[in-house]
ROGU-635116 format. One line per field, with one value per residue: residue number from 1; residue in one letter; x, y, z of N, C-alpha, C in turn. Coordinates in nm, 2 decimals. Atoms other than C-alpha are relative to their C-alpha. Layout:
! ROGU-635116
num <- NUM, ...
residu <- A, ...
n.px <- X, ...
n.py <- Y, ...
n.pz <- Z, ...
ca.px <- X, ...
ca.py <- Y, ...
ca.pz <- Z, ...
c.px <- X, ...
c.py <- Y, ...
c.pz <- Z, ...
! end
This chain:
! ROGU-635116
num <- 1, 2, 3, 4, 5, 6, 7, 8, 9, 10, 11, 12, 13, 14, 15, 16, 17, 18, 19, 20, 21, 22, 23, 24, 25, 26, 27, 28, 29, 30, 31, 32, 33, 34, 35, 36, 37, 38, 39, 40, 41, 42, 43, 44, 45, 46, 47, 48, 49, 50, 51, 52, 53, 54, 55, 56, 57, 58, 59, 60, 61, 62, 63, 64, 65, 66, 67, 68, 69, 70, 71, 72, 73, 74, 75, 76, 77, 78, 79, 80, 81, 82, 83, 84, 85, 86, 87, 88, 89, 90, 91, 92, 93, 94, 95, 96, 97, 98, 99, 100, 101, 102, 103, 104, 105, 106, 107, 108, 109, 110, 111, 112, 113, 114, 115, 116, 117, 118, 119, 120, 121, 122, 123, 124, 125, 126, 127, 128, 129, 130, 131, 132, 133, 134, 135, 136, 137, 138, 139, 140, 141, 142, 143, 144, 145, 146, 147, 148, 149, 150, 151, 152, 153, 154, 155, 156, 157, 158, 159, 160, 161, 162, 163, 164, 165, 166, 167, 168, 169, 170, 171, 172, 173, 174, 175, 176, 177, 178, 179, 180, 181, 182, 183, 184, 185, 186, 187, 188, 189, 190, 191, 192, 193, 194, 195, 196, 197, 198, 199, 200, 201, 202, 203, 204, 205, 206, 207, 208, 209, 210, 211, 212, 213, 214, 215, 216, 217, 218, 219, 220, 221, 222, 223, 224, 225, 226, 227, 228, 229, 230, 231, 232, 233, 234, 235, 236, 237, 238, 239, 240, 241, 242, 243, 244, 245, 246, 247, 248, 249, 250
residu <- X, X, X, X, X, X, X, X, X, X, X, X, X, X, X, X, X, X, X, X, X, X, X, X, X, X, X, X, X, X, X, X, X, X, X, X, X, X, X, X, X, X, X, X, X, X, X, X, X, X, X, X, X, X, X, X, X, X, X, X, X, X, X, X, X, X, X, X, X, X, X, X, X, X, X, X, X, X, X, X, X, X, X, X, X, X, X, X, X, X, X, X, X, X, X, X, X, X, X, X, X, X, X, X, X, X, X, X, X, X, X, X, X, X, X, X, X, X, X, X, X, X, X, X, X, X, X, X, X, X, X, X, X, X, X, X, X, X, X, X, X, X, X, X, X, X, X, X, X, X, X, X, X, X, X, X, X, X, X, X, X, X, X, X, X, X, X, X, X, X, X, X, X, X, X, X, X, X, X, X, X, X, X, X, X, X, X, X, X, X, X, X, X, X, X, X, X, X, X, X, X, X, X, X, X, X, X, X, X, X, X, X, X, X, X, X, X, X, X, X, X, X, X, X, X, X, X, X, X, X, X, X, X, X, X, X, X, X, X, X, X, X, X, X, X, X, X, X, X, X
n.px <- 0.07, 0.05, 0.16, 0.16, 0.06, 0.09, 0.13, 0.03, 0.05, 0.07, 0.10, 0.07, 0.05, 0.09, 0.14, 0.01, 0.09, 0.08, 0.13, 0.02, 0.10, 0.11, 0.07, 0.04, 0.17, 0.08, 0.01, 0.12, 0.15, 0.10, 0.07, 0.11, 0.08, 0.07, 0.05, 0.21, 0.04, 0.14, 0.13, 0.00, 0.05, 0.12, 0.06, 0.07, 0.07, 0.14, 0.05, 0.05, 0.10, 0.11, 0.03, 0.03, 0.14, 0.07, 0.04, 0.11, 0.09, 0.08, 0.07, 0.10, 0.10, 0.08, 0.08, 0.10, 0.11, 0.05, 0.14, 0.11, 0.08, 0.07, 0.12, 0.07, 0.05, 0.09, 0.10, 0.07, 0.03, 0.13, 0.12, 0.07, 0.09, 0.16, 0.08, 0.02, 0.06, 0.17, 0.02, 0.02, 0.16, 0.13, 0.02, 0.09, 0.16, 0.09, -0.07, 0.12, -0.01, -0.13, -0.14, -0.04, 0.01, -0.13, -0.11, -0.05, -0.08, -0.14, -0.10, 0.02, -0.10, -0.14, -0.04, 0.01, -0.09, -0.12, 0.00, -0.07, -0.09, -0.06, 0.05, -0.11, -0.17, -0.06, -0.01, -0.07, -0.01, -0.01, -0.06, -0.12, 0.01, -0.03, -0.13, -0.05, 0.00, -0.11, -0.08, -0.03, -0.04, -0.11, -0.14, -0.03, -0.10, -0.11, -0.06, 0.01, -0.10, -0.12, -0.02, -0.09, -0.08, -0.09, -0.01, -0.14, -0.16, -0.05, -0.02, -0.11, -0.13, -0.02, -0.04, -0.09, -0.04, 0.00, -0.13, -0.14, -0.01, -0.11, -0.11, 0.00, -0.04, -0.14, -0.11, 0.01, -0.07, -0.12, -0.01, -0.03, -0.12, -0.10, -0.04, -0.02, -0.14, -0.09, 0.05, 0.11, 0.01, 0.00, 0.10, 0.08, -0.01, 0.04, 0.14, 0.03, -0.02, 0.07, 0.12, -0.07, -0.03, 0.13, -0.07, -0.02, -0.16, -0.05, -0.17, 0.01, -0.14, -0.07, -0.04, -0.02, -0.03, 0.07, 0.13, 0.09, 0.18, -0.02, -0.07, -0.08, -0.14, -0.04, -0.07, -0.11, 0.00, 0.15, 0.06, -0.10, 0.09, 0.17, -0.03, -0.04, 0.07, 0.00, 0.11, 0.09, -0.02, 0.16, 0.03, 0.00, 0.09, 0.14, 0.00, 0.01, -0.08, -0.10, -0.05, -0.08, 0.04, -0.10, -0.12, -0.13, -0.07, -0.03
n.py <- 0.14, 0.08, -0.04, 0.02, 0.13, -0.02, -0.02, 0.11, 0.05, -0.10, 0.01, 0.12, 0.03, -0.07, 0.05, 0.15, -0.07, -0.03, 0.11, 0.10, -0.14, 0.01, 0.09, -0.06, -0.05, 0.12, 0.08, -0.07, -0.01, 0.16, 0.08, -0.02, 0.05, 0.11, -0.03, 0.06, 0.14, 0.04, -0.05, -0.03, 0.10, 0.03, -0.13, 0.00, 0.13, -0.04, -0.14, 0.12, 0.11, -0.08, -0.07, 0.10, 0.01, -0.10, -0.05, 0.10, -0.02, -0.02, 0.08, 0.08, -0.08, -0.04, 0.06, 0.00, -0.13, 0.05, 0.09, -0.03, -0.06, 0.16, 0.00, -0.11, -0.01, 0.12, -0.02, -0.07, 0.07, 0.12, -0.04, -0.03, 0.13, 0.02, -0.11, 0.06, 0.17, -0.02, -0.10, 0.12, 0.07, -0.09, -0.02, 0.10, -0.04, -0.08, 0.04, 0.00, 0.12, 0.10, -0.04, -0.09, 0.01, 0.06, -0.06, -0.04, 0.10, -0.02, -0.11, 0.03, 0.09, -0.10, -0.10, 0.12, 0.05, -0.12, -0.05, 0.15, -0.01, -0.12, 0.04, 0.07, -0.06, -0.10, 0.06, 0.00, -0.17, 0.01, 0.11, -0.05, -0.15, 0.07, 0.08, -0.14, -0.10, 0.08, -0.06, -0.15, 0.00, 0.05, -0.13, -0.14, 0.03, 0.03, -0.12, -0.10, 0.06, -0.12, -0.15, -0.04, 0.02, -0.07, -0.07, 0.03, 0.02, -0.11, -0.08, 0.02, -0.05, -0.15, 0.02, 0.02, -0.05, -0.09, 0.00, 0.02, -0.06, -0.15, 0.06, 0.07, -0.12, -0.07, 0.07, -0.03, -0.12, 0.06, 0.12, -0.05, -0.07, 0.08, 0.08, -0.10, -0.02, 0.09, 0.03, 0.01, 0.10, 0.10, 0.01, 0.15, 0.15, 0.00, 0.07, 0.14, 0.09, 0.01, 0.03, 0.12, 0.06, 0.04, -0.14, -0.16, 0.02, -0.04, -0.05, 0.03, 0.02, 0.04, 0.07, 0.12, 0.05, 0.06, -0.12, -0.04, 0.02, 0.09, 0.06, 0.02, -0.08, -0.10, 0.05, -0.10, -0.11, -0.08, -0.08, -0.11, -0.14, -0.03, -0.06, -0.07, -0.12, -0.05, 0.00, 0.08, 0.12, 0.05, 0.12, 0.06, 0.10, -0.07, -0.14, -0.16, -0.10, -0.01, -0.10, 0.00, -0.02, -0.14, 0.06, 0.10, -0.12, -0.08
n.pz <- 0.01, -0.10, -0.04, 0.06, -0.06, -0.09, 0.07, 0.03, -0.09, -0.05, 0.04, -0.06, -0.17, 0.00, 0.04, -0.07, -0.12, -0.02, 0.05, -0.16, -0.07, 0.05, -0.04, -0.15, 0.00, 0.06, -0.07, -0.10, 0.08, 0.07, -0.08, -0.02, 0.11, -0.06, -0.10, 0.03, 0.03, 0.11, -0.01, 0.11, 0.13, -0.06, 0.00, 0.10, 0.07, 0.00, 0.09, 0.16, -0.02, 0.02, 0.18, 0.10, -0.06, 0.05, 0.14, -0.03, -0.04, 0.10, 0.05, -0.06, -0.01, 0.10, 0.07, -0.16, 0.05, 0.12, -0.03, -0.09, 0.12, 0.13, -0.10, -0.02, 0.10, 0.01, -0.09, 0.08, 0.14, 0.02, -0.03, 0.18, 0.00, -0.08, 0.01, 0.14, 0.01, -0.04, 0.14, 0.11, 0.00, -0.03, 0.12, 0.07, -0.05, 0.12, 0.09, 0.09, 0.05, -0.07, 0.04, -0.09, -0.20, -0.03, 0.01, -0.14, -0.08, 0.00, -0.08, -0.17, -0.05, -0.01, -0.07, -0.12, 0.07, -0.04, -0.15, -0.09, 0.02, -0.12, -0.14, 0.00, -0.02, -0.09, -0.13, 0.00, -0.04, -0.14, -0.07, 0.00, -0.07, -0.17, 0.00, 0.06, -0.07, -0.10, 0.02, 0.00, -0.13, 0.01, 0.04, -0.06, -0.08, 0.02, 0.01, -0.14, -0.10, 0.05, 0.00, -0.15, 0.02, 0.09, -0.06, -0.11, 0.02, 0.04, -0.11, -0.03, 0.08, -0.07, -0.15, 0.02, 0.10, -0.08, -0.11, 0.05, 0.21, 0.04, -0.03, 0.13, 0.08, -0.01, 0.06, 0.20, 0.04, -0.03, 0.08, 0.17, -0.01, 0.00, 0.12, 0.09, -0.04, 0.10, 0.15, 0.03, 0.04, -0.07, -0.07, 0.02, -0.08, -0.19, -0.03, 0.08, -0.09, -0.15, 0.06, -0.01, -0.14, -0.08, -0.14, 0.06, -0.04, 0.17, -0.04, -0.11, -0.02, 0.00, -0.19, -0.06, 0.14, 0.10, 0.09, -0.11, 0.05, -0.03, -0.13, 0.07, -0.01, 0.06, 0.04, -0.06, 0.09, 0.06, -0.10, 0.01, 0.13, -0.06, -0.12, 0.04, 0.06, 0.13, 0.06, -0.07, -0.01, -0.03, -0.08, 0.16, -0.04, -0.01, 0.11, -0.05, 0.04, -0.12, -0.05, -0.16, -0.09, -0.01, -0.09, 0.07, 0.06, -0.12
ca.px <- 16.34, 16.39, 16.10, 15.83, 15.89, 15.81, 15.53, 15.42, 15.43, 15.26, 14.99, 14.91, 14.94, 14.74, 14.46, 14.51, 14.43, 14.18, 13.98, 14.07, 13.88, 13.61, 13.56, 13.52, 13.24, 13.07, 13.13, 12.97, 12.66, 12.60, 12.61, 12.35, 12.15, 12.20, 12.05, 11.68, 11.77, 11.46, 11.23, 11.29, 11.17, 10.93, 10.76, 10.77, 10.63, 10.34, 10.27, 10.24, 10.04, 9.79, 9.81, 9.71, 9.41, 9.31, 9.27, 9.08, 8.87, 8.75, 8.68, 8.48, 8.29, 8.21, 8.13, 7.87, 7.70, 7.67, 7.47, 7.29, 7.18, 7.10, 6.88, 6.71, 6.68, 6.52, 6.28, 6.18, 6.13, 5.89, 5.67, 5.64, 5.57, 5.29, 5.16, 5.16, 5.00, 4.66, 4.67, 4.65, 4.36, 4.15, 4.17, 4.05, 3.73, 3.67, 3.82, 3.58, 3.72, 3.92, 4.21, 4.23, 4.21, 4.48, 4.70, 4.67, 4.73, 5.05, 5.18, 5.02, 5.21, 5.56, 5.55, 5.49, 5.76, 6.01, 5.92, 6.00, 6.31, 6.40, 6.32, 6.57, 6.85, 6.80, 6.78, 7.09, 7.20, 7.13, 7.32, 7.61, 7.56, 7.58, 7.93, 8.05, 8.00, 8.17, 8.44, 8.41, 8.41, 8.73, 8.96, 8.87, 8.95, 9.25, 9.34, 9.28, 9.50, 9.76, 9.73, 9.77, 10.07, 10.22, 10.13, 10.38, 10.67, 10.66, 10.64, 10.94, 11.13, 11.03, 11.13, 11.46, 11.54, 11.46, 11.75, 12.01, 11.90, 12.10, 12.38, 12.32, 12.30, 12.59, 12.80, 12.65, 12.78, 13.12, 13.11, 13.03, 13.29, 13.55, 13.48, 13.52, 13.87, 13.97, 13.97, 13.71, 13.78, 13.89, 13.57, 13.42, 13.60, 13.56, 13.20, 13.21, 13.38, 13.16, 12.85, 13.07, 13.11, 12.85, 13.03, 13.07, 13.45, 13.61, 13.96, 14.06, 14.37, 14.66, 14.61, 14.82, 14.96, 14.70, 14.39, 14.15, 13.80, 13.93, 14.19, 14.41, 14.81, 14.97, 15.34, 15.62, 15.71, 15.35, 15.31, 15.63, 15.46, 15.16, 15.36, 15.48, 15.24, 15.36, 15.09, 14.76, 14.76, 14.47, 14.41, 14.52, 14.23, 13.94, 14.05, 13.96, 14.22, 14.51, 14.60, 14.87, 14.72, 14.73, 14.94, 15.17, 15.20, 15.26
ca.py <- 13.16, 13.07, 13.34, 13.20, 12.86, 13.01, 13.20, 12.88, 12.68, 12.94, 12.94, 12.55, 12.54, 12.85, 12.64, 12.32, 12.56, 12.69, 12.36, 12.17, 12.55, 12.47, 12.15, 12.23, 12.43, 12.19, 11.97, 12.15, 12.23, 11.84, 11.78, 12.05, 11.91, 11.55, 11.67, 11.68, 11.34, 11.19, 11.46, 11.65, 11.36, 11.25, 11.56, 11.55, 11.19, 11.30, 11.60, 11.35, 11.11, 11.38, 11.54, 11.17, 11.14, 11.45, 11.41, 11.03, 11.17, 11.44, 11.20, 10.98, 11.26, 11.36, 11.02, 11.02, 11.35, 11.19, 10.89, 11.09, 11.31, 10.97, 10.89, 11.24, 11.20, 10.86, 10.95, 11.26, 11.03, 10.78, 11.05, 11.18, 10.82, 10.79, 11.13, 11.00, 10.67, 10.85, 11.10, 10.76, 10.63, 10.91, 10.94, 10.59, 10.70, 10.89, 10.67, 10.63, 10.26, 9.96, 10.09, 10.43, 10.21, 9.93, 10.21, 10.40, 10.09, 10.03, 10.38, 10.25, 9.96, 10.14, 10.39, 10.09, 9.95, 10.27, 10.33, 9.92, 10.03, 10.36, 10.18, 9.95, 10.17, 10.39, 10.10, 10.00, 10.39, 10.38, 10.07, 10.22, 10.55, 10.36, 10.17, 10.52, 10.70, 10.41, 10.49, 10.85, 10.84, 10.60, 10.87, 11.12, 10.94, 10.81, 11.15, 11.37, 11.07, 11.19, 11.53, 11.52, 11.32, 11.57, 11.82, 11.71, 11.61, 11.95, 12.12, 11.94, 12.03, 12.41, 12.34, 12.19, 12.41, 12.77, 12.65, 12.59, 12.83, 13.15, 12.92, 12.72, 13.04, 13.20, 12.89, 12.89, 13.23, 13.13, 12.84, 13.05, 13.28, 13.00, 12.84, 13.21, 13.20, 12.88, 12.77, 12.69, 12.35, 12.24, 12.35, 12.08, 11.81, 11.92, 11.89, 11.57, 11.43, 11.53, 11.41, 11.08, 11.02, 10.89, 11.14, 11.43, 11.40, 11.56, 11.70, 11.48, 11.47, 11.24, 11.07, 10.77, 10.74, 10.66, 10.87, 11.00, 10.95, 10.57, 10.48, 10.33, 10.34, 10.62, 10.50, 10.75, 10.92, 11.03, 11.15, 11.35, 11.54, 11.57, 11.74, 11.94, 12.11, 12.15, 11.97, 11.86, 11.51, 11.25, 10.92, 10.66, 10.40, 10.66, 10.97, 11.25, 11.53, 11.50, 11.75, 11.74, 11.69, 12.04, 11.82, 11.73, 12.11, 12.24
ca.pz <- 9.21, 9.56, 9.63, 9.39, 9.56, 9.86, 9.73, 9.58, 9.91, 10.06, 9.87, 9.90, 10.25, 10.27, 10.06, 10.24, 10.59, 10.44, 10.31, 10.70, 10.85, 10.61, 10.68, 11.04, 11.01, 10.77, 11.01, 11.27, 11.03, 10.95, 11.35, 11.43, 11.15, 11.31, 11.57, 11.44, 11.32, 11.11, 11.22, 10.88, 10.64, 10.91, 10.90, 10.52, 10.45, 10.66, 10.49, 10.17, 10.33, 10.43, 10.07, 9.94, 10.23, 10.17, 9.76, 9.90, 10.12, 9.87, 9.63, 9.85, 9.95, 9.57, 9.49, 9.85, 9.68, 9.33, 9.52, 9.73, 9.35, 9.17, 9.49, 9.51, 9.11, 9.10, 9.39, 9.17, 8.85, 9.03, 9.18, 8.79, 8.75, 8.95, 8.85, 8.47, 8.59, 8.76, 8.47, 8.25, 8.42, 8.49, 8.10, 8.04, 8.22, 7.88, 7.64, 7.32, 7.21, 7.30, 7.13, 7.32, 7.68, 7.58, 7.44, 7.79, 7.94, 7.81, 7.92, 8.27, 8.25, 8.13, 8.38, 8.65, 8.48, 8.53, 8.90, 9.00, 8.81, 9.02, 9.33, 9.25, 9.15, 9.41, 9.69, 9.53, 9.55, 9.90, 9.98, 9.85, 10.00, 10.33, 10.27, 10.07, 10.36, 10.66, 10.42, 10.42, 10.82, 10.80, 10.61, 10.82, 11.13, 10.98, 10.88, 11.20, 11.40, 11.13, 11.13, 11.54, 11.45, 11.17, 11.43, 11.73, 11.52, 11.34, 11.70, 11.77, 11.48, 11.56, 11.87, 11.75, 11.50, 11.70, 11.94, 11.66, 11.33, 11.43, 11.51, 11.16, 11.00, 11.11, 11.04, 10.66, 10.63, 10.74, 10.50, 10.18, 10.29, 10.31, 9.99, 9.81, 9.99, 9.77, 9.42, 9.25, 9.13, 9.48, 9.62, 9.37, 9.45, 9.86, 9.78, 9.55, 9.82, 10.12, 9.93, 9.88, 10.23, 10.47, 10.80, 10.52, 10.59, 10.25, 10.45, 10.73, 10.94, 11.01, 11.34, 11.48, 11.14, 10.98, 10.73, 10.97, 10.74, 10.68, 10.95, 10.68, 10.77, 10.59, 10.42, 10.66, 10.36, 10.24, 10.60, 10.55, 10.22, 10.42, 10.70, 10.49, 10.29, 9.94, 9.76, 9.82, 9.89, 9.91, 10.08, 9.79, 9.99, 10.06, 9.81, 10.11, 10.08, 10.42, 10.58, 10.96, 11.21, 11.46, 11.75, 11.46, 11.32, 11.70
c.px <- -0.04, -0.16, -0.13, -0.04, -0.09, -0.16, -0.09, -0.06, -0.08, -0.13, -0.10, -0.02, -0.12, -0.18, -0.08, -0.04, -0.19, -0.15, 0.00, -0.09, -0.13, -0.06, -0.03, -0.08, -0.06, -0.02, -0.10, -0.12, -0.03, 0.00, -0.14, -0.13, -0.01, -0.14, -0.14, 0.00, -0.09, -0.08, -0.03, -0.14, -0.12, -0.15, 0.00, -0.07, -0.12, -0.08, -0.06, -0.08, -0.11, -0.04, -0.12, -0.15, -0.08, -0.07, -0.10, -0.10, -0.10, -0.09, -0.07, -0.13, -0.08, -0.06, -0.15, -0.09, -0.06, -0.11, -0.12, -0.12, -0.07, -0.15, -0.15, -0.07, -0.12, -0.13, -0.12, -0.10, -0.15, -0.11, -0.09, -0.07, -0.12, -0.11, -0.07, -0.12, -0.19, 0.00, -0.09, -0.16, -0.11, -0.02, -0.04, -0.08, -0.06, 0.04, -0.10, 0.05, 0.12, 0.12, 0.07, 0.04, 0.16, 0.11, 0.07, 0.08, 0.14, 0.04, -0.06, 0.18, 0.18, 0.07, 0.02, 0.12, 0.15, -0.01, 0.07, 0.18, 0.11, 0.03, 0.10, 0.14, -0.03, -0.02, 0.15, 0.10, 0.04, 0.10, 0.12, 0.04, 0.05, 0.17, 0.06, 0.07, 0.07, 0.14, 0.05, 0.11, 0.14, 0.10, -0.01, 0.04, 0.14, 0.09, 0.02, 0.11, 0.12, 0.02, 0.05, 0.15, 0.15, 0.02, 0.14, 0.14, 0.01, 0.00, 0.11, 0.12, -0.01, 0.06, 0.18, 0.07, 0.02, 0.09, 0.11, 0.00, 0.07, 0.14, 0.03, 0.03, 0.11, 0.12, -0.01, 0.03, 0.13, 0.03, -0.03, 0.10, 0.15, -0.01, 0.02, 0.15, 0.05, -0.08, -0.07, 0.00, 0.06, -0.12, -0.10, 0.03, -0.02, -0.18, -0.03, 0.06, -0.07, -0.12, -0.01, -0.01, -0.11, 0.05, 0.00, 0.12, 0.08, 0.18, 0.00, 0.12, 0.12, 0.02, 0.04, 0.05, -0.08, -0.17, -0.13, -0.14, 0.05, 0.05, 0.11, 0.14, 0.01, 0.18, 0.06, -0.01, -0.05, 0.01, 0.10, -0.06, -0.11, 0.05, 0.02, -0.05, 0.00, -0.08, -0.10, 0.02, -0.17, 0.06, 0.01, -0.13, -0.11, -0.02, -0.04, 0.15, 0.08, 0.04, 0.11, -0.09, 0.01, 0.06, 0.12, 0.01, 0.06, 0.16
c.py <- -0.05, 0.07, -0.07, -0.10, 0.06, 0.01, -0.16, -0.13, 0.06, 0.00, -0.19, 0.00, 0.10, -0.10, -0.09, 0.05, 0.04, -0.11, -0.09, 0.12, -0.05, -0.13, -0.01, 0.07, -0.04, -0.09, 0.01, 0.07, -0.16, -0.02, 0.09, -0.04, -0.14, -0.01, 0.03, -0.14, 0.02, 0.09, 0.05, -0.13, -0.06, 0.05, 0.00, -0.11, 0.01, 0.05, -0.08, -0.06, 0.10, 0.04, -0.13, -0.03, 0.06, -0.06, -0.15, 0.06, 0.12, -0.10, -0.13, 0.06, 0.09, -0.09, -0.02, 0.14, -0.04, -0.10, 0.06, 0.12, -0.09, -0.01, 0.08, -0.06, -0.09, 0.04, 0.13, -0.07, -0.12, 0.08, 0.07, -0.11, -0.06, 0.13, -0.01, -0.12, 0.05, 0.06, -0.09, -0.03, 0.04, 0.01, -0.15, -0.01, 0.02, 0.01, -0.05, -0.12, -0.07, 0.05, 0.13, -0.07, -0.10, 0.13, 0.10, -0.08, -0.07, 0.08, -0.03, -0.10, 0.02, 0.09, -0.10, -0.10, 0.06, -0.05, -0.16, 0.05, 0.09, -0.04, -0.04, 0.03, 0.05, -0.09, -0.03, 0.11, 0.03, -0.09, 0.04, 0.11, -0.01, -0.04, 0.13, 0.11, -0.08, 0.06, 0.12, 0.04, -0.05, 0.12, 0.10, -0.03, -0.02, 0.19, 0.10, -0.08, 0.08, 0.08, 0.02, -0.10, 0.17, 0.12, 0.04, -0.01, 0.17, 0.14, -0.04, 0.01, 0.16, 0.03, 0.05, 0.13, 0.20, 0.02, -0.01, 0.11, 0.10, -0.07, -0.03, 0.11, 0.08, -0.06, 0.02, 0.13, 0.02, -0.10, 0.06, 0.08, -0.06, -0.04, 0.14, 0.02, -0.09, -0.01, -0.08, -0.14, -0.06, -0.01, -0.09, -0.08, 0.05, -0.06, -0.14, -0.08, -0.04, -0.06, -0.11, -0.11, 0.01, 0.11, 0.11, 0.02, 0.04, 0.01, -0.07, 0.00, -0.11, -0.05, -0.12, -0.06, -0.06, 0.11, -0.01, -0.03, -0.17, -0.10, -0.10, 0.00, 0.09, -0.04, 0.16, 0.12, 0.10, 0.11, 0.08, 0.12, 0.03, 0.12, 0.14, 0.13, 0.04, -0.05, -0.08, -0.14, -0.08, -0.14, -0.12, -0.15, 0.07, 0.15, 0.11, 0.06, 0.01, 0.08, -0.05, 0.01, 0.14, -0.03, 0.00, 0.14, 0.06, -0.06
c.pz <- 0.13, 0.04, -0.06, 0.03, 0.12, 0.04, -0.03, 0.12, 0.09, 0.01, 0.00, 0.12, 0.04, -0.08, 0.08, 0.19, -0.01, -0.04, 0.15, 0.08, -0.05, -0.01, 0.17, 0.02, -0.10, 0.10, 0.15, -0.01, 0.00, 0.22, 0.07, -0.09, 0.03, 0.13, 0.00, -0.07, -0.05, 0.00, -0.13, -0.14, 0.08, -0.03, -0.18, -0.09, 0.09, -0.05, -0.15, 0.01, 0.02, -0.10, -0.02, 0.10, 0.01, -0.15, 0.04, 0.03, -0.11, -0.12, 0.03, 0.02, -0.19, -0.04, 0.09, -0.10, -0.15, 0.03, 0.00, -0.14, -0.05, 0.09, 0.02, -0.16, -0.03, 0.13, -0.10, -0.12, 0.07, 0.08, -0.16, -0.05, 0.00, -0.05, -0.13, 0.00, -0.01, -0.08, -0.08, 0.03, 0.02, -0.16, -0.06, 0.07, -0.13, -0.12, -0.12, -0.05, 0.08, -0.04, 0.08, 0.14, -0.03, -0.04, 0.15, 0.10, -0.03, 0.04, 0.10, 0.01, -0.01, 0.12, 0.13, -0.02, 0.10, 0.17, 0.09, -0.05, 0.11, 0.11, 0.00, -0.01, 0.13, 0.13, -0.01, 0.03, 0.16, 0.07, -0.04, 0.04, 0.14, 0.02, -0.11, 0.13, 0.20, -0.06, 0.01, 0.16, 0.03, 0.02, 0.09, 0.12, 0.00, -0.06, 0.07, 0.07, -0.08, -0.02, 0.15, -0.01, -0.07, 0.12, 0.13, -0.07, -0.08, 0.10, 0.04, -0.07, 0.01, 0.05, 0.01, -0.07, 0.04, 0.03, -0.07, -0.11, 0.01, -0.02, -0.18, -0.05, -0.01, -0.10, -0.14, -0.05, 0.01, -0.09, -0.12, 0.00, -0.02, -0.12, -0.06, 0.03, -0.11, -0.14, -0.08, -0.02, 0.14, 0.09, -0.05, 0.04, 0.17, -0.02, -0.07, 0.15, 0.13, -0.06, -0.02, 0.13, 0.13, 0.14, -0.05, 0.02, -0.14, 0.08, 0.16, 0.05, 0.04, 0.12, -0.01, -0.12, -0.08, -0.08, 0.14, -0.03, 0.00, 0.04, -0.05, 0.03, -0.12, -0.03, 0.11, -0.12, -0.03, 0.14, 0.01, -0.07, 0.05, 0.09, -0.13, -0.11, -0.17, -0.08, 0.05, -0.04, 0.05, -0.02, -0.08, 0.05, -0.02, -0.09, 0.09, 0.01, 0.18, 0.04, 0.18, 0.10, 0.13, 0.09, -0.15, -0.06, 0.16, 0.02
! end
């Protein structure tokens, strides 16, 4: 019997090492990761805003080509216009009664009609073609300033990121390795708790008598069972998981 206690305490302390290890290199993943600070989300709320000045500026520039068709079209329609008109009147040269000349002269007057019409859209056409295309110019300045923007901060997270990613990487290989060491339901709550906590702080230790993530005293006693290992214990103020400090195991 006495062996399976052993066994038994064994195996917690063994966990409770291995979840204060694994918070230690978590811990030293979240600070090389403070360490680009905002650039991250910087660099992706650019990238957004470009998308969204991008899909503007296309559609400024499709509605600028739709003008500039209408324009072309109505310019076409009032030379057909005019071509219909002299047609008209060269043919009431050799119109055999009053009724053949007024009926010409209504399609004069229709067609004279249309072309004031054209004129009119397409001055209107024009006038918007003009203030279409200040806009156009706009987005694209405004979009080149932030493109040389997006550009710098995402040389500087290159930059950043170059000088830390073998590092990062290594440790995240070290950190899937550790949570395969423990069991499976305390690697949830380790991560419910680090996801909880604004530092990332899931296993903290026992300094000055008091919880290390929220600085809380700690009752003697508790910090006895803490010393001691036999089960995991957690912070009855902040709920992270206590472990001895390694002055107080030495």
């Amino acid at each position: 019997m006495a062996k399976a206690a052993t066994k038994k305490e064994s195996t917690i302390a063994d966990k409770l090492d291995a979840l204060y290890e694994l918070q230690q290199i978590d811990s030293e993943i979240d600070r090389i990761r403070t360490v680009r600070g905002e650039l991250p989300l910087e660099v992706q709320d650019l990238e957004d805003e470009l998308e969204g000045l991008e899909t503007r500026l296309n559609r400024l520039q499709d509605e600028a080509k739709e003008l500039e068709t209408e324009i072309s079209d109505r310019k076409n329609a009032v030379k057909d216009a005019e071509t219909l008109i002299t047609k008209y009147k060269e043919q009431q040269n050799n119109v055999r009664n009053n009724r053949e000349f007024e009926s010409l002269e209504k399609e004069i007057e229709f067609q004279t009609l249309e072309i004031k019409l054209h004129e009119k859209k397409s001055k209107e056409a024009k006038f918007n073609l003009t203030a279409k295309k200040e806009l156009i110019d706009e987005a694209k300045e405004r979009f080149d300033f932030r493109k040389g923007d997006l550009d710098l901060k995402k040389s500087e997270l290159d930059e950043i990121v170059n000088e830390t990613k073998k590092e990062e990487e290594s440790l995240l290989k070290k950190s899937d390795a550790a949570k395969k060491s423990i069991d499976d339901r305390l690697v949830t709550a380790y991560d419910r708790l680090r996801s909880n906590a604004k530092n990332g702080l899931a296993v903290v230790t026992v300094d000055r008598d008091s919880c290390g993530g929220c600085f809380n005293k700690i009752p003697p006693q508790r910090q006895l069972d803490i010393q001691s290992k036999k089960k995991v214990i957690v912070c009855e103020h902040c709920g992270r998981i206590l472990v001895p400090s390694e002055e107080s195991e030495d």
